[in-house]
Every structure is written in structure tokens, then in C-alpha cells.
C-alpha positions in Angstrom: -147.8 51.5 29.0 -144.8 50.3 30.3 -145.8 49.6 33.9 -148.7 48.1 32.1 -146.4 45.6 30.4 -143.8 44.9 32.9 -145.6 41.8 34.3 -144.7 40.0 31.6 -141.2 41.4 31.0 -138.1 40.0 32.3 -137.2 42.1 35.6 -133.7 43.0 34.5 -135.3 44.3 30.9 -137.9 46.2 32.9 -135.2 48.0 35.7 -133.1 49.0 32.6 -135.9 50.6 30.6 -137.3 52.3 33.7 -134.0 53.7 34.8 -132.8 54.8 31.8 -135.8 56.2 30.6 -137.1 58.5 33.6 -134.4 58.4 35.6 -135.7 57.7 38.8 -134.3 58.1 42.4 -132.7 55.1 43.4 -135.2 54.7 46.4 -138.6 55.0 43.9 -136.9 52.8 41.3 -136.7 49.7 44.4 -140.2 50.2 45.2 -140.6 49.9 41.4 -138.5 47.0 41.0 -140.7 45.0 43.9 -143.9 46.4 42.4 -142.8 44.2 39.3 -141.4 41.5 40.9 -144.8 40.9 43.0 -142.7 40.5 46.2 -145.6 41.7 49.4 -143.5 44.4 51.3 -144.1 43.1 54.4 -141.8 40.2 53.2 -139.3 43.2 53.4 -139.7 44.3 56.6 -136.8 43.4 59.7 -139.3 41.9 61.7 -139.7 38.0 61.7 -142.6 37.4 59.0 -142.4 33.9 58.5 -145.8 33.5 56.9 -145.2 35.5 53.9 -144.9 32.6 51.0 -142.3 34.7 49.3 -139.5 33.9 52.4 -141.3 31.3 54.4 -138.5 28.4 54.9 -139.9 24.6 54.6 -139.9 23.0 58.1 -137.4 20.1 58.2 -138.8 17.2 58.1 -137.6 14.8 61.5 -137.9 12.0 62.7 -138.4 10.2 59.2 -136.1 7.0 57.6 -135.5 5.7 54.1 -138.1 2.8 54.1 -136.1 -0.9 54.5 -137.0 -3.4 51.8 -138.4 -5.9 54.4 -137.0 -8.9 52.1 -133.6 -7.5 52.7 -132.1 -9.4 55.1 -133.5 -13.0 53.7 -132.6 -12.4 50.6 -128.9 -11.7 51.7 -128.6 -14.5 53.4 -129.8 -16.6 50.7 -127.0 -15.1 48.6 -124.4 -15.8 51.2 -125.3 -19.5 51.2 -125.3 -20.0 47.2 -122.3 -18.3 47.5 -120.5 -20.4 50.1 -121.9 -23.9 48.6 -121.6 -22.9 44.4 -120.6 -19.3 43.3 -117.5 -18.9 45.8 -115.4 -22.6 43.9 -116.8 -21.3 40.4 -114.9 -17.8 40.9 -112.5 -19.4 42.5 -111.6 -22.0 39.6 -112.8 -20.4 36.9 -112.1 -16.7 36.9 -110.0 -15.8 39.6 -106.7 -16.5 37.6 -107.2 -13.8 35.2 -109.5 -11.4 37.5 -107.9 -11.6 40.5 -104.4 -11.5 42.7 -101.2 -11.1 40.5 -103.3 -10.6 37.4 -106.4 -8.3 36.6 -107.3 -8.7 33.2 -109.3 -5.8 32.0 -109.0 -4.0 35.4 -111.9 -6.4 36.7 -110.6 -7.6 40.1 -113.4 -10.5 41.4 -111.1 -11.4 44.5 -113.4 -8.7 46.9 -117.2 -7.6 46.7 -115.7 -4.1 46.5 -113.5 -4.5 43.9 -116.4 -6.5 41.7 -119.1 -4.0 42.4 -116.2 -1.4 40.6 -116.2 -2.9 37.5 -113.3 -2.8 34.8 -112.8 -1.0 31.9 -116.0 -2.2 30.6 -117.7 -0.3 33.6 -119.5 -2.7 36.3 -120.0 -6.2 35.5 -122.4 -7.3 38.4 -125.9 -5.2 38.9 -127.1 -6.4 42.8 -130.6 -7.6 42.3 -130.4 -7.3 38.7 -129.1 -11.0 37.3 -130.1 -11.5 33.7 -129.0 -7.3 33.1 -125.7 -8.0 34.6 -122.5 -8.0 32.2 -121.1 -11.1 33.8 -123.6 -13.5 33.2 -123.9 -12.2 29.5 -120.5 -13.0 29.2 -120.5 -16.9 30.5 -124.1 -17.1 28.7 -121.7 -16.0 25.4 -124.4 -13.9 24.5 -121.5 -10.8 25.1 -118.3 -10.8 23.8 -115.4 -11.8 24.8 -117.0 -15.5 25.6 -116.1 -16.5 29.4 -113.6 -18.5 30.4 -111.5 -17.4 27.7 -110.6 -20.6 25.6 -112.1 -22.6 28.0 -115.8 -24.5 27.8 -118.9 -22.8 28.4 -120.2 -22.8 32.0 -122.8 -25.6 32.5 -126.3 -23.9 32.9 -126.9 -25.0 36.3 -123.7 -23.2 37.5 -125.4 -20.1 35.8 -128.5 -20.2 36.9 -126.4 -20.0 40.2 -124.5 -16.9 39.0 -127.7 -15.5 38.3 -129.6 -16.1 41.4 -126.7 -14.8 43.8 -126.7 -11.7 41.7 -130.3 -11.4 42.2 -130.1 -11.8 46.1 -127.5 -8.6 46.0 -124.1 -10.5 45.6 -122.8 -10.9 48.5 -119.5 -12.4 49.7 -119.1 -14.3 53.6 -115.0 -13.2 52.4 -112.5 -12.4 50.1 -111.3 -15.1 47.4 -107.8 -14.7 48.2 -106.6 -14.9 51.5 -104.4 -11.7 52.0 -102.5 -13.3 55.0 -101.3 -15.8 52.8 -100.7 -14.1 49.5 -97.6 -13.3 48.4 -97.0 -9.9 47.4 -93.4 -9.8 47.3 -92.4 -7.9 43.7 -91.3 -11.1 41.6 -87.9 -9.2 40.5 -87.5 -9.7 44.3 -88.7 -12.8 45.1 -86.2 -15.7 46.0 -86.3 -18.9 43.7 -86.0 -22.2 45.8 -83.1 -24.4 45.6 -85.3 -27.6 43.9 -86.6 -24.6 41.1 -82.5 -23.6 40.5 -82.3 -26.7 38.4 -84.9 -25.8 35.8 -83.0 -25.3 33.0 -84.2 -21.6 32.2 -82.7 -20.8 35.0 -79.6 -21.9 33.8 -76.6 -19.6 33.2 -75.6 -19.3 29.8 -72.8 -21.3 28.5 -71.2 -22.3 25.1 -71.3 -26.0 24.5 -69.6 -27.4 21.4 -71.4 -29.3 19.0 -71.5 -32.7 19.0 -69.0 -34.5 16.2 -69.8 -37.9 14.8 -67.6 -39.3 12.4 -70.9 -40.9 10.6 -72.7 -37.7 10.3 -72.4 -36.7 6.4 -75.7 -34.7 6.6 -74.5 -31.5 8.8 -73.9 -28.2 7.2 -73.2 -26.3 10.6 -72.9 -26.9 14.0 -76.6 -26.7 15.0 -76.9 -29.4 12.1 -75.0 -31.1 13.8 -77.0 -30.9 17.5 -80.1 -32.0 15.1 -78.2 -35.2 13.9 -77.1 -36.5 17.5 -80.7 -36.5 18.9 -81.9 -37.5 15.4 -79.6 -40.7 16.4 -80.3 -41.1 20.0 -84.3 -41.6 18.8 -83.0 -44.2 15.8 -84.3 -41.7 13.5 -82.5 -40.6 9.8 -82.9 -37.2 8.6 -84.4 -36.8 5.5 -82.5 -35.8 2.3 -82.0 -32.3 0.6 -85.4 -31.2 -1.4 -84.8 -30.6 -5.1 -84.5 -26.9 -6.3 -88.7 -26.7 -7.1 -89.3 -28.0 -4.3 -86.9 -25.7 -2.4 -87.9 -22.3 -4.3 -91.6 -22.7 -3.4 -90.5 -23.2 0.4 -88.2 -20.4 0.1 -91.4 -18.1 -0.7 -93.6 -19.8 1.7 -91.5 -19.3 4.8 -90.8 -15.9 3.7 -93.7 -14.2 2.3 -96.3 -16.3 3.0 -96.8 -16.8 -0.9 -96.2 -19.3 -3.5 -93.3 -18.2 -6.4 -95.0 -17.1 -9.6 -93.8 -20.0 -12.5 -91.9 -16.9 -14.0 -89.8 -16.7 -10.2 -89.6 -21.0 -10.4 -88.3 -21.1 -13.7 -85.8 -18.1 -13.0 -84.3 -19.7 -9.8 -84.1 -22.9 -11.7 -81.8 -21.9 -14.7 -79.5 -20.1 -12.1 -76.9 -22.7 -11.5 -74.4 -20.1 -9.4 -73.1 -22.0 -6.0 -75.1 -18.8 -4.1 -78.4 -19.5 -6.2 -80.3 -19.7 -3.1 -78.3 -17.2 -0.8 -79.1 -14.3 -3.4 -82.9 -15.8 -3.6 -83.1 -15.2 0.6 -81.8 -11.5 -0.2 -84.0 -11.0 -2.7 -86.9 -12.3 -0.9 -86.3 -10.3 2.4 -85.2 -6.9 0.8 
């Protein structure tokens, strides 16, 4: 019964229930176990029995190419020219600030083929052959977010249908957008600032200038009051006067929470007539 049933068991089951069962010499339980297993002994043999489907090896197929799409080459070069007279100035202007040199944005990096076939961390933005899929031109489409050029205007549609087109013909580039040679990739903690940039005032060191005193000015409380008043003057401008206490309490509470007082909060600040009504207010409001 078992042989009878041991087509259409597993071969390790049928090994185990064999062996264990009748405890066969090793050399009847192999002939057993190839019985089952429907191997031809003559697959078996030392001799060179390449016919037997059980161990016959697949000739190699020689002599054979991946087929070339014949439309290959023309449509490459019709990508390199819309890229040289449209895409290459749009990348250029447009994106290359952000995605490009110093500054990658998003880890997209448009300044080589290589590193734009790559992608970001939004995985590839181009598809070769594939415009209208491709991220990019569902981002300057704004049909993808983030909109591109960030906070700028929308791409006019011929310049897309450009994009699209060069994407379609495989996105080639004739050269890099930046030219290494002439790309400065000094570190900028090491970089040298020219003489006619020293006299940006940033660059300034720092210093401590007194503030300006003008026998006129009755309106300064403390000295930077008092920088306020001089260029206040130098424009022919007057500074406007002190706001009354509701006025002042609702500014208080603007500036520092972002909410107006409560009539409650007004009227409390109001009957407090202490010199330090609005220094304990400020303390109040930022505890």
C-alpha cells in the first residue's frame, strides 16, 4: 500500500516511513528512494548520458544580442538638441540653485545626468522615455506637491512641453551644468573674503559705540531710544507720543501672547497706578 502511494507523497515523508518501518539496507532503500523519485537509472550511471531529460544541461545559447531599439540613436540626438537650445538655461536658471552645486535641496542633485537619474529622497524624479509619469514635470505642472520653483511663478507651458519632450527622447545631457573646473569647492570656513567685501558691515568687528546725545531729545528712555531719535531727526521725522494705558495693555498682550486682554485683565491693569504697573504686567505675561 505504501509503495502504492508514494507517488504522491513528498519523498522525504516516503524515505522516513520506509526506513523506519522495514528497516531496509541502506543500498535497497536508494534504489527505493529513485524508484519514487522517477529518476531513469541510467541518469545514474558514470558514463556521459547527456540525453537523459533528468540531467541533460540546456545548450548555451551564442552568438545572440539584446535587440537595439532602431529609434535609439535619433531619438537621443533629438534630446541632446532640445536640451542644448531650451532645457539646458531652464535648469540652469531655474533649478540649479537649490538642486545643484553648494546646495542640494532634498538630495536631488540636477547638475549631472547621473546624479538626476539618482533621484532624491523622493526616489527618482526623471523616467527616460517616460515624460508625463516623471515626478519633475508633475512638480512644475503643480499637479505634485511641493509646486516648482518654490515661491517662484509657474513654468510657462511651452517650456514644459520642452521638459516633457527631452524626457521622452531619454534625457540626455551634451555636459554637466556646472563647470567643475571652475567651481569653487573650497570649504566656506576656509575661503578667503576679498578686500572690496571686508567693508560690508557684517563683516565688521564688534565695537561699543556710545549713543548719540542731543540736548533736544526729551523722548528717550535708554540709550537705544536714543539711536532711534538721531535717525528719527536726520529723516525730519518726530516720534510719536506714549499710548495711553488701554491702548498699551492690549499691545502688551498682543506682542506677547498673540491674544487680546480679557476686559477683566484691562480693567485690572488700569486701576493699578504703582510706578512698575507695566513691569509686573511683562512678568506676569511671560511667566
Amino acid at each position: 500500500m505504501l509503495l502504492a502511494m508514494g507517488s504522491r507523497l513528498p519523498v522525504n515523508f516516503r524515505c522516513t516511513a520506509i526506513a523506519g518501518r522495514h528497516r531496509l539496507p541502506m543500498v535497497k532503500l536508494f534504489l527505493v528512494i529513485v524508484f519514487l523519485s522517477g529518476i531513469p537509472l541510467g541518469s545514474l550511471s558514470a558514463g556521459d548520458n547527456t540525453n537523459s531529460p533528468a540531467v541533460a544541461a540546456k545548450p548555451a545559447e551564442t552568438g545572440k544580442s539584446a535587440a537595439v531599439d532602431p529609434e535609439h540613436g535619433p531619438r537621443f540626438a533629438r534630446g541632446l538638441k532640445t536640451f542644448k537650445e531650451h532645457v539646458r538655461a531652464v535648469l540652469t536658471q531655474e533649478c540649479l540653485m537649490c538642486h545643484g552645486g553648494d546646495t542640494v535641496e532634498s538630495g536631488f542633485n540636477l547638475s549631472t545626468r547621473e546624479a538626476m537619474l539618482k533621484g532624491g529622497v523622493n526616489g527618482p524624479a526623471i523616467k527616460p522615455g517616460a515624460g508625463s509619469e516623471s515626478l519633475l514635470i508633475k512638480l512644475v505642472t503643480h499637479s505634485a506637491e511641493p509646486a516648482m520653483p518654490l515661491d517662484a511663478s509657474k513654468l510657462a507651458p511651452e517650456v514644459v512641453t520642452h521638459l516633457k519632450q527631452w524626457i521622452d527622447d531619454g534625457a540626455p545631457y551634451d555636459r554637466p551644468l556646472i563647470d567643475e573646473a571652475s567651481t569653487d569647492r573650497t570649504p566656506w570656513t576656509e575661503r578667503e573674503i576679498v578686500d572690496d567685501a571686508k567693508t560690508y558691515w557684517a563683516f565688521q568687528p564688534l565695537q561699543v559705540i556710545p549713543p548719540p546725545i542731543a540736548a533736544e531729545d526729551h523722548w528717550s528712555r535708554s540709550g537705544v531710544d536714543r539711536f532711534v531719535w538721531a535717525k528719527l531727526k536726520e529723516q525730519g521725522l518726530t516720534p510719536n507720543g506714549d499710548a495711553d494705558r488701554q491702548r498699551l495693555v492690549r499691545r502688551l498682550y498682543f506682542n506677547l501672547l498673540g491674544l487680546p486682554p480679557t476686559p477683566a485683565e484691562v480693567t485690572a491693569f488700569l486701576a493699578d497706578d504703582s510706578p512698575d504697573a507695566v513691569e509686573k504686567l511683562v512678568d506676569q505675561l511671560l511667566d
